[in-house]
C-alpha positions, -999 to 999 in steps of 0.1 A, spaced: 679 680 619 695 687 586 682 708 562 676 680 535 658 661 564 638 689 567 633 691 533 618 659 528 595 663 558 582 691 544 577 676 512 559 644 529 534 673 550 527 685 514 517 654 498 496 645 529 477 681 526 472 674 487 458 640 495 436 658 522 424 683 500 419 663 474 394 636 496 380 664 509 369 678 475 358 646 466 337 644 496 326 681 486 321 672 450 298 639 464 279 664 490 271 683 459 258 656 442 240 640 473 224 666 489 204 650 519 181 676 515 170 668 476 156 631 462 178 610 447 171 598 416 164 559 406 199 542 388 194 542 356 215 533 324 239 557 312 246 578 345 286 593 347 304 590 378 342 601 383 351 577 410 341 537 425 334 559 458 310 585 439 290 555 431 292 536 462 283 568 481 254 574 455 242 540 456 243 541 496 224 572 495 196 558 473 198 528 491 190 550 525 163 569 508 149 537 494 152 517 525 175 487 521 212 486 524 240 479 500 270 457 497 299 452 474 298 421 455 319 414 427 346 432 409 376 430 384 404 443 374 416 446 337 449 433 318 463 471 330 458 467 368 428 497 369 388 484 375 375 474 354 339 467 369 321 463 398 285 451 415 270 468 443 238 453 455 215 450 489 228 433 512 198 403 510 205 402 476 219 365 470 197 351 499 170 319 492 136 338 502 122 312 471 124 344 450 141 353 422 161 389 424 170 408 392 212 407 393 217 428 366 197 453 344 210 466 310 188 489 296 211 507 269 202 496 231 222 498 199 189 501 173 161 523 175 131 511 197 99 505 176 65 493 199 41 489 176 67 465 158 74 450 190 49 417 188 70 404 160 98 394 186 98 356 192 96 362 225 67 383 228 48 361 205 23 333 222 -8 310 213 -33 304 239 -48 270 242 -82 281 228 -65 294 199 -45 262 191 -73 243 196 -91 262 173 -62 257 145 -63 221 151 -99 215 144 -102 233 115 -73 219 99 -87 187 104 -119 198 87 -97 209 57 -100 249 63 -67 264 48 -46 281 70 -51 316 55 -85 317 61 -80 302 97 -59 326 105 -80 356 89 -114 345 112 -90 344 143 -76 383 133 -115 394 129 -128 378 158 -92 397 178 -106 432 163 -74 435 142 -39 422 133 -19 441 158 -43 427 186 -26 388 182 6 381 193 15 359 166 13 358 126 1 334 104 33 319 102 28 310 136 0 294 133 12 274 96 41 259 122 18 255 149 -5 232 125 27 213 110 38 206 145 3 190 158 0 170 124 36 157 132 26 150 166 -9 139 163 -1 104 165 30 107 185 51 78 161 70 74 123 46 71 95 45 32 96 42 32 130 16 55 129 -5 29 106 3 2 124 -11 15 156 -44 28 134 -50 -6 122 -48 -22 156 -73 8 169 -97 3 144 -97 -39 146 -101 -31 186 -135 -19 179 -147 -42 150 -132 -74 143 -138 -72 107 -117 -46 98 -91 -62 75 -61 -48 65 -22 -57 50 11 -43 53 38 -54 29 70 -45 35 107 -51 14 141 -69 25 144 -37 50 115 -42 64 101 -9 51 67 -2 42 62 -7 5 22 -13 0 -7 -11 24 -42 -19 17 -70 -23 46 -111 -22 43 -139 -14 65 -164 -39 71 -187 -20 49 -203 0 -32 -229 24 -52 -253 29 -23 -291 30 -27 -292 71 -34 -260 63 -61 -238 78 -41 -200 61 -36 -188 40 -11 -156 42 4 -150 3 7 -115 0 13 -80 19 6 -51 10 -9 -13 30 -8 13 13 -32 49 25 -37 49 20 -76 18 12 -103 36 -18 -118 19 -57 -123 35 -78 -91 21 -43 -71 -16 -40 -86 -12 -85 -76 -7 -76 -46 -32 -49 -39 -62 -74 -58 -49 -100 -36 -53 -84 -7 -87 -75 -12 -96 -105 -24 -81 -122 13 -105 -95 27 -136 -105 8 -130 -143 15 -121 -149 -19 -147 -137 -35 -139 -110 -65 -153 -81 -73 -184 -85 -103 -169 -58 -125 -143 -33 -123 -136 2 -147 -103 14 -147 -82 37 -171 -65 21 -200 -29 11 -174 -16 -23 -189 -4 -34 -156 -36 -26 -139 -51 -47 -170 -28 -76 -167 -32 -83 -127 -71 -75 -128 -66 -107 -158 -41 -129 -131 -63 -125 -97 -99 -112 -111 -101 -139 -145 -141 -138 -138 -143 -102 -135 -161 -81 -159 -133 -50 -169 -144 -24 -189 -120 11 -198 -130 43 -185 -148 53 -223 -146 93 -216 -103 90 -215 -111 72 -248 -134 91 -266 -116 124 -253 -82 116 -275 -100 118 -308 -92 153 -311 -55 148 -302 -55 119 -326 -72 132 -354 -61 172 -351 -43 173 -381 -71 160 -406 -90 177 -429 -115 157 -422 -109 159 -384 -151 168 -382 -166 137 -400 -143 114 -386 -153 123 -349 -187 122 -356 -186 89 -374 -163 75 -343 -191 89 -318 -217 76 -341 -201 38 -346 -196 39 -305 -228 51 -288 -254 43 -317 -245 1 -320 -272 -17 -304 -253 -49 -317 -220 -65 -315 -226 -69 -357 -239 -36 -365 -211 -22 -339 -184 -43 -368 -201 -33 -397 -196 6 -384 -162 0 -379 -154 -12 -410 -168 12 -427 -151 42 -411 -118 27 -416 -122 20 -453 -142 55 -457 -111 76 -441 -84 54 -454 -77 43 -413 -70 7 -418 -29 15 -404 -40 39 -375 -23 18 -349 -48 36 -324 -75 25 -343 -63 -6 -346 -58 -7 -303 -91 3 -299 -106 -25 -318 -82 -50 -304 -93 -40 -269 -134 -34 -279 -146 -57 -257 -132 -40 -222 -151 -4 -239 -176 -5 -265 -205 4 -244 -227 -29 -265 -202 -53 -254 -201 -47 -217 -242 -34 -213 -254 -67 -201 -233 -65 -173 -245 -40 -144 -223 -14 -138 -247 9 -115 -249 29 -142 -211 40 -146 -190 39 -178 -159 58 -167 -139 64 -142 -158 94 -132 -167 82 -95 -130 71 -93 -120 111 -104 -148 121 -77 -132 108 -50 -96 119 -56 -113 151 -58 -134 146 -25 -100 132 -11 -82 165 -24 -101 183 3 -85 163 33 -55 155 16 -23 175 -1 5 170 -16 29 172 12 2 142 37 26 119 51 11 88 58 4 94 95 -17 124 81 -34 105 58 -50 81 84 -65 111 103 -79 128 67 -93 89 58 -111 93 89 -126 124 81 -131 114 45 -151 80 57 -172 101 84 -181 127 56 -193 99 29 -214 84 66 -231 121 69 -242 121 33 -257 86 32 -273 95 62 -288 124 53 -298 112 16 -316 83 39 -332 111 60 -351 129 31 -362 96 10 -378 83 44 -393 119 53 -404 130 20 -416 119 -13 -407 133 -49 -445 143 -62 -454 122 -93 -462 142 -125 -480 113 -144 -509 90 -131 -495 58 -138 -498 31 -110 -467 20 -120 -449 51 -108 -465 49 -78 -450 17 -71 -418 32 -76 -420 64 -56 -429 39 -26 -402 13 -28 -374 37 -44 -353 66 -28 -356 99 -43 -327 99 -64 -337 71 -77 -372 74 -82 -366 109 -104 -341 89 -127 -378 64 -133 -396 96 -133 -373 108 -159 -375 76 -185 -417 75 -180 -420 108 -190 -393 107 -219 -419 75 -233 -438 100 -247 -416 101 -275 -415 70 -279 -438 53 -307 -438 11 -301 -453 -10 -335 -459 -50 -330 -427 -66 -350 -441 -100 -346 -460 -124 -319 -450 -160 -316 -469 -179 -288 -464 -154 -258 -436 -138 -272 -446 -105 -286 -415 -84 -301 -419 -47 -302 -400 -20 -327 -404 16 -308 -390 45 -324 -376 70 -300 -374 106 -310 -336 118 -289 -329 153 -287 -292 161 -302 -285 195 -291 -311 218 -317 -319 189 -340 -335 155 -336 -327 118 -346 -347 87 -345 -333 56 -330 -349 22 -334 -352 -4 -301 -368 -36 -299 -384 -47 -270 -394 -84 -262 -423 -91 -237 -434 -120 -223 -468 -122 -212 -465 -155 -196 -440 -144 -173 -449 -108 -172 -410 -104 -187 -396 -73 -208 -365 -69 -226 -348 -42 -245 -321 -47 -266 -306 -12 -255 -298 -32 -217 -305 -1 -198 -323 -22 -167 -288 -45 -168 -265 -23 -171 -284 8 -145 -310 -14 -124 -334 9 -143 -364 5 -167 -358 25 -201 -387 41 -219 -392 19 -247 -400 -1 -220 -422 14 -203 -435 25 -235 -448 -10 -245 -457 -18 -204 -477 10 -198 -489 22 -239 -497 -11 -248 -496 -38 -221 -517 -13 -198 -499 -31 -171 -508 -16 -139 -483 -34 -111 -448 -46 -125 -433 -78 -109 -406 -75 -78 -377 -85 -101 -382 -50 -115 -375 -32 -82 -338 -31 -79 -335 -38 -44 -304 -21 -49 -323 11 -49 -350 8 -22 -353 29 5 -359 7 33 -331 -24 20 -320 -44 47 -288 -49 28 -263 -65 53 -236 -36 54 -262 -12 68 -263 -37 101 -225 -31 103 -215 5 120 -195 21 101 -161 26 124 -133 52 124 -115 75 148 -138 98 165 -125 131 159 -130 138 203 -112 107 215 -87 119 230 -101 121 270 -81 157 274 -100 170 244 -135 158 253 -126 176 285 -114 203 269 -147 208 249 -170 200 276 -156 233 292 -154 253 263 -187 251 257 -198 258 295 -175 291 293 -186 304 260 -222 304 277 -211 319 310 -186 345 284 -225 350 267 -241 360 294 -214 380 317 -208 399 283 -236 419 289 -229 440 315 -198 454 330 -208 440 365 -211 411 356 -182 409 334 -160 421 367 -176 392 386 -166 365 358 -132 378 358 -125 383 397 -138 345 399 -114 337 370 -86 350 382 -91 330 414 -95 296 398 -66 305 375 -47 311 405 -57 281 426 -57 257 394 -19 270 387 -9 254 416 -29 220 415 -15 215 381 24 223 392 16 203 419 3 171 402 27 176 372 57 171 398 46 131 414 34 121 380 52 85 371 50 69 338 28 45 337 12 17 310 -21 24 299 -49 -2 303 -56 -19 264 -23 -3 248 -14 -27 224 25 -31 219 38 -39 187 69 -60 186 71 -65 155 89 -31 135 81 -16 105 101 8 92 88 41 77 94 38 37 124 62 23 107 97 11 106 95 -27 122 129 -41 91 152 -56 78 149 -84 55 188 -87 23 191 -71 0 157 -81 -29 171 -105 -65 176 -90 -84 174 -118 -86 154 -153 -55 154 -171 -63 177 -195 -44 170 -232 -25 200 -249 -50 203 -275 -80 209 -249 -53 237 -235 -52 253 -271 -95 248 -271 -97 262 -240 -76 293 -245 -89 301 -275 -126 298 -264 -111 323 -234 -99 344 -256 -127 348 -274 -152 349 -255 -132 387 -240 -126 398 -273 -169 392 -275 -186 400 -307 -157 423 -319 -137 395 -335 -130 403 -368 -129 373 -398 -89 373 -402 -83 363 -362 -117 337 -366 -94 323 -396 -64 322 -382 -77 306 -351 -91 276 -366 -57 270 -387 -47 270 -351 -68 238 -340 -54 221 -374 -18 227 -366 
């Protein structure tokens, strides 16, 4: 053998006892680290290892210690040939025992870990049925969502005991309202209609729709006015895309398809001309009178700037409310235009065109229940602002009607209650008030109460007789705020017929006697029992008017089969939860027994959930013919819930604010300035 053969043989045993050494200080190096002797530690994020065979002989060792054994998996090389990673894992890892195993575990974070903050993570946020379901009533009983959510934190003990915010629960609402009735918003009415002429056949209702066949209008009426206690009716509901004359048409003709043709006796409305001009084209019989508070309410926007702003209202308000007569109403007139110099006030000159639809002695032989505005109208848009907001859709709107009607239901109901299970005493002897606290409610019966006792100052003086025809003059003494007036009324009786009549229309225009009638019945007539035609059946207790035979339908709020069953147990548990609360015992019992039936009812519902087929349920009804929802209409601002109130009332109203926290401390130059204010 040469020496260069040599050499390289040497050089070969050389690199063989490197590679010797060196495996053998590895295997040193991982004896050091896995000593048999100590426990070795759990993986965890973040550990350093110099070698793949450090870790696989680590691994292996805690594998051994831990009792299962260990496999390599996976692995890859990077765009440089080196590992780049690799998976060890046990050796039944990857085998169906209908269990999931946990592949891979990353435990390192970028961001500082915060607890306490965690709950705000989406995933760690959820709403138990009980708590939903409690969201969902409430909203349909018109509770806000901030104070939903607030009875739901104190009843948890605390904010950072819920696992979810209120936003949570504002989406949660949106979400069950969207999916309440489970179809598009025309859809939705379409289906509520059918419901609700399912269970009475004289539910009527319309849809009209345009060329698209999208909803435009929509009117429908229960088979249900003023009621006896003079409380509103809810007698039908009408939505219309726009407040033009070929829409109002519609809408009258609608309800007059539902009433049979028959129109309504009278109707009060705002001063709309379109309203005006189809109530004229379908309603030509109908009585229409203005609403007179919008009226009387823009003299002081019309009349600001005069100097004589103060005797002009007062001789407006005077020519208005104190004509008994259509003549002495003209006469009035006249003389306040030629007195102020209004004969070109186009307003004025409106007004008188239009007196006969709101000068209260032109429309007081016509009975009105009582009304001479719109104010029942403005009472139920604000009884309907409690169930409904600006942003209702249409499908929303038919579950808030429902609660709306039900509400109205309750009152009437409970108004009937107290008139049939108690009496309002009587503070006068008169056997004529007794007949009235028999045969009217109680509401009633005060507002007779009220117009007997108010006869005392009244002073009736025989005018003239002729045969049985006696006509009476009575001077009524009416308070004015601190000072009184004296207003002159004539009353006709008829002792023949046992007939009275005042010229101030009060029994045609309320259904009630006024007390310059009664003043002459019971100061001078001494009559003891008045005739039936004087007891508005209207306003008896016990009338057998034919819409209290009818029930009055609508959704019931529980119809749903899964939420009666739903509250049957809810109230069962929350009297088990009552009485288990009171010891620990028995609180440990509850929840052992719980946890079973959870357990057991878990799989019954998996279980049943995976054969379920669709099916068609018995008395669906399926609508073939498709209306479209109609196109959202851009916003306009939140709608008003109140009155409209004019600019000037703004400037009144502020300043009375104002001063009334300044107090007595207001000093003449600011008391001056303010009224050039109202004159501006």
């Amino acid at each position: 053998m040469s020496s260069d053969e040599e050499i390289v043989i040497d050089e070969e045993e050389n690199e063989q006892k490197l590679e010797i050494e060196k495996i053998e200080e590895k295997k040193h190096e991982i004896n050091k680290i896995l000593n048999e002797n100590e426990i070795v530690l759990e993986p965890k994020v973040g550990m350093m290892f110099n070698s793949e065979e450090e870790v696989r002989a680590y691994y292996t060792q805690y594998a051994k210690q831990a009792g299962f054994g260990v496999s390599k998996r996976t692995s890859k090389l990077g765009h440089d040939g080196n590992l780049k990673y690799f998976t060890i894992s046990c050796v039944n890892q990857g085998k169906a025992k209908s269990k999931f195993t946990l592949t891979t575990v990353v435990l390192d974070h970028v961001h500082t870990l915060s607890p306490g903050k965690a709950r705000y993570f989406r995933c760690h946020k959820q709403m138990d049925s009980y708590v939903k379901r409690r969201l969902e009533l409430n909203d349909k009983a018109g509770i806000r969502i901030s104070k939903n959510y607030k009875s739901i934190v104190i009843e948890a003990g605390g904010f950072e005991k819920l696992p979810f915010g209120e936003k949570d629960c504002r989406n949660h609402v949106d979400k069950a309202r969207r999916l309440r009735l489970g179809v598009e918003d025309a859809r939705a009415l379409r289906d509520y209609f059918v419901r609700m002429q399912e269970k009475d056949d004289q539910f009527y209702y319309v849809m009209d729709v345009d060329d698209s066949s999208r909803l435009r209008n929509v009117f429908w009426a229960d088979a249900r006015r003023v009621n006896h206690h003079g409380q509103s009716i809810l007698l039908g509901c009408g939505l219309i895309s726009n407040e033009n004359v070929d829409t109002f048409v519609w809408l009258f003709e609608s309800w007059m398809k539902c009433m049979s043709g028959r129109a309504p006796k009278a109707i009060i409305t705002d001063q709309d001309q379109a309203m005006k001009r189809a109530i004229e084209i379908v309603f030509p019989e109908t009585k229409h009178r203005f609403c007179l508070w919008h009226i009387m309410k823009k003299i002081l926007e019309k009349f600001k700037g005069y100097s004589q702003y103060e005797a002009i209202k007062r001789d407006i308000d005077r020519c208005v409310y104190d004509s008994l007569s259509r003549d002495e109403f003209e006469d009035s007139w006249q003389r306040l235009l030629e007195v102020y110099n209004l004969q070109d006030n186009e307003w004025l000159q409106w007004l008188y065109y239009e007196r006969n639809h709101w000068i209260p002695t032109y429309v007081k032989n016509t009975f009105w229940a009582g009304m001479s505005t719109t104010q029942r109208s403005e009472s139920m848009n604000a009884f309907f602002d409690g169930y409904v907001g600006p942003k209702t859709t249409l499908k929303q709107f038919v579950d808030q009607y429902d609660e709306a009607l039900k509400s109205k239901v309750e009152k009437e109901n409970t108004e009937d209650f107290i008139s049939l299970t108690s009496r309002v005493p009587c503070i006068t002897h008169y056997a004529i008030k007794k007949q009235f606290q028999d045969s009217y409610t109680n509401l009633k019966f005060k507002e007779v109460q009220d117009e007997i006792r108010r006869k005392m100052y009244c002073h009736p003086s025989l005018l003239k007789k002729e045969g049985a025809i006696s006509t009476y003059q009575v001077v009524d003494e009416i308070e004015i705020d601190d000072d009184t007036k004296e207003v002159i009324f004539h009353v006709y009786f008829n002792e023949d017929e046992l007939e009275v009549q005042c010229n101030c229309c009060l029994f045609e225009f309320r259904g009630i006697l006024c007390r310059p009638a009664f003043s002459v019945l019971i100061m001078i007539k001494k009559i003891k029992i008045l005739p039936s035609k004087y007891i508005f059946p209207r306003w008896s207790k016990d009338s057998k008017r034919r819409y209290t035979f009818i029930k009055c339908i609508y959704d019931e709020l529980s119809g749903n089969p899964e939420a009666q069953r739903y509250d049957k147990l809810h109230t069962s548990f929350y009297e088990v939860a009552s009485m288990a609360s009171k010891t620990k015992e028995s609180c440990m019992t509850v929840m052992t027994v719980l946890d079973k039936l959870k357990e057991k009812l878990s799989l019954n519902v998996s279980s049943s959930e995976s054969g379920q087929t669709s099916h068609h349920t018995p008395g669906a009804v399926t609508i073939s013919n498709e209306v479209l929802s109609p196109l959202v209409a851009r916003s306009k601002g939140r709608p008003v819930s109140k009155r409209k109130e004019s600019k000037t009332n703004q400037v009144v109203r502020k300043l009375k604010t104002r001063k009334r926290q300044e107090g007595n401390k207001t000093s003449k130059k600011k008391k001056e300035k303010e009224n050039r204010y109202l004159l501006i």
